[in-house]
N, C-alpha and C positions, 0 to 999 in steps of 0.2 A: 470457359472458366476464367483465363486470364481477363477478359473483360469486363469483366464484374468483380475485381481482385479488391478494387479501394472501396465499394460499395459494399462487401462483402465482411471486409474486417473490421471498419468502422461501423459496423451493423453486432459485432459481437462488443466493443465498449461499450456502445450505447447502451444494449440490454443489459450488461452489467450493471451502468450506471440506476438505470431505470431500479433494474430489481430490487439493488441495494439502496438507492432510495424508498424505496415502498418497504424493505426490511426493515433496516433502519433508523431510518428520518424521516419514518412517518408521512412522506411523498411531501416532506415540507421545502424539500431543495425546487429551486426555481427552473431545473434544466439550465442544460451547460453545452458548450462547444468545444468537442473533446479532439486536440489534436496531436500527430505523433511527430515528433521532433528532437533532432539533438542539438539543439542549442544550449541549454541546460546542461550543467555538469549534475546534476538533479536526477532523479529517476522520474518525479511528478514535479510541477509547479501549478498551482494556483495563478489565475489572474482576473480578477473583478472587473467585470463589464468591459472586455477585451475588446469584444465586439461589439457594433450596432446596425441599426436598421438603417439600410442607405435611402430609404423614403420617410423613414420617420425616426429622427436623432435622439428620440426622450426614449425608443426602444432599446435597450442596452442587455449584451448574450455575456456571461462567466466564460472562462473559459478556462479546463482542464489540459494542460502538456503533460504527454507521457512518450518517455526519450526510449526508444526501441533499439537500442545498443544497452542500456543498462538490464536488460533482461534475457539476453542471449542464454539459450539452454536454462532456462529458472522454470520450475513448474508455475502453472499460473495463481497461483494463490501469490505468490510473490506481486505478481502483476496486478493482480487486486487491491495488496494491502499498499500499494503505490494511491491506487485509484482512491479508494476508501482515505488514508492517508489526505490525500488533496478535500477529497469531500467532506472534512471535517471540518478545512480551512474554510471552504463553502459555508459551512452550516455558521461559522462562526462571525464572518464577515456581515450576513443577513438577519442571523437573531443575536448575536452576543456581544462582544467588545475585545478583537482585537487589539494586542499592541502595537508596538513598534513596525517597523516591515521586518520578514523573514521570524520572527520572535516569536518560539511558541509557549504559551502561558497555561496558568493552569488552568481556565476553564478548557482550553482547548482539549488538554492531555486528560480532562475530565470525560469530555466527549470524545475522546478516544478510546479510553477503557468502557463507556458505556454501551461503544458498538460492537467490543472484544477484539480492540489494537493494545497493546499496553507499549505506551512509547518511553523510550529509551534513549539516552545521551551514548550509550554500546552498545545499542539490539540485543542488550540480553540484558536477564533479571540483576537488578541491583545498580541499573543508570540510573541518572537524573531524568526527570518527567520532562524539564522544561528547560528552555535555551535557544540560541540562537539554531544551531542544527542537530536535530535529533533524525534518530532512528526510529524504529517500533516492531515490537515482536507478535506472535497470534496468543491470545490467551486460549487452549488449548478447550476450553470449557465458555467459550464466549459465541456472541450470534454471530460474528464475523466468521467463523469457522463453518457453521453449520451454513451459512450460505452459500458460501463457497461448493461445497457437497451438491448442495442444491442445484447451482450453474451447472453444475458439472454433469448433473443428470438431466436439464433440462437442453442439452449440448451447446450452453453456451460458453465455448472453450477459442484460446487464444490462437489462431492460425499459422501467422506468420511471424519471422523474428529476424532482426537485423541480421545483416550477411555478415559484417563487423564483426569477425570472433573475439579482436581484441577488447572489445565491450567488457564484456568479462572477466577478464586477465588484469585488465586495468583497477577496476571495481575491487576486486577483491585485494589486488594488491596495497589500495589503500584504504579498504577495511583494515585490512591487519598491521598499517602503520599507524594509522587512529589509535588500536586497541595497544598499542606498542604505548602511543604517545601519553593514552590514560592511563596505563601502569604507571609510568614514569611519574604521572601527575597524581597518583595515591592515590588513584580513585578506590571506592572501598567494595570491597569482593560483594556477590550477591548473597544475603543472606537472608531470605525470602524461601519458603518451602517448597517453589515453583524447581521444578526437574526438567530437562530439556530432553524431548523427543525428535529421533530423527528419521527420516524413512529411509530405509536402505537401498531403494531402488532408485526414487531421485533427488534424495536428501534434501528436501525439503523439512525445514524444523518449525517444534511447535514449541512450547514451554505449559507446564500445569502441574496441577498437584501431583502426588508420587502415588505410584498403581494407578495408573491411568491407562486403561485400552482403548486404542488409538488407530484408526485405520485412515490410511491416505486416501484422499478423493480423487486422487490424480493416478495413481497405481494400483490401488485396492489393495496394500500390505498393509500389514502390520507395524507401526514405528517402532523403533527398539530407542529403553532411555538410556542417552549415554553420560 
């Protein structure tokens, strides 16, 4: 089994990428070279034609980074809406217009909500869409959800996860200096009819209208809105 560890879990990206390509983008993404890395203080990074062909230089591979310390104990939808997240960057680079570097615009956060990411300046309802560094939440009623479920039954699920527990500890502790730092900055409460849902088993959250039944793909509970 050890032998086939890196052919093995680079084989569950991939078919993510794949799937959610054919889901969502319409299989208009070029393919990408998906690698796992902590270089990135980042969860995903984007990089255009990272890579090329050592025989032929006009061939040029994208390439998706997903840092495996920033995901320690998260259920895999988190890992996804990383991946998804970056593949927007993808779609935008190849059909759209990009800005600045790092700087996400509104078409991008437009084709964000169209795949059911709703991106966020606080990962939660009532951030800014657009800026330098954003977050993004699942719309609870979007196709990024329902595919997720999908992987999930097709057993394409996440194996392995950094040994790094401090991953984790780190992350969230400066989540909640952020969320500190934009109170302080008046940012303005959500006021959006979106309700947040959590699972109790591995809290993993969703956001969507209110009365919403809501089962995890990762536990098979029920979320409860809190």
């Amino acid at each position: 089994m050890m032998e086939q560890v890196t052919t093995s879990e680079y084989a569950v990206f991939e078919k993510a990428y794949e799937y959610f390509n054919k889901e969502l983008f319409d299989n208009e993404l070029p393919g990408v070279l998906i690698t796992l890395q902590r270089k990135s203080q980042n969860v995903g990074m984007y990089r255009r034609g990272s890579f090329k062909d050592r025989a032929d230089h006009s061939q040029v591979i994208d390439e998706i980074a997903i840092n495996p310390d920033a995901y320690v104990n998260l259920p895999d939808i988190e890992v996804w809406q990383a991946l998804v997240h970056e593949m927007c960057h993808q779609w935008q680079f190849h059909f759209g217009k990009p800005s600045r570097k790092s700087y996400h615009n509104k078409e991008w956060a437009q084709k964000m909500e169209a795949v059911g990411l709703i991106p966020s300046a606080t990962g939660s309802p009532g951030g800014n869409k657009v800026g330098q560094t954003m977050f993004d939440y699942v719309d609870a009623e979007g196709d990024f959800r329902r595919c997720c479920h999908e992987l999930r039954k097709l057993g394409v699920v996440v194996q392995l996860q950094s040994s790094n527990e401090d991953g984790l500890v780190s992350r969230t502790v400066e989540d909640q200096q952020r969320d500190a730092q934009l109170r302080q900055a008046g940012v303005k409460k959500n006021r959006s009819n979106r309700c947040k849902y959590s699972c109790p088993s591995c809290n993993m959250n969703v956001w969507g209208k209110p009365e919403l039944s809501i089962v995890c793909g990762n536990c098979q509970k029920t979320l409860t809105r809190v």
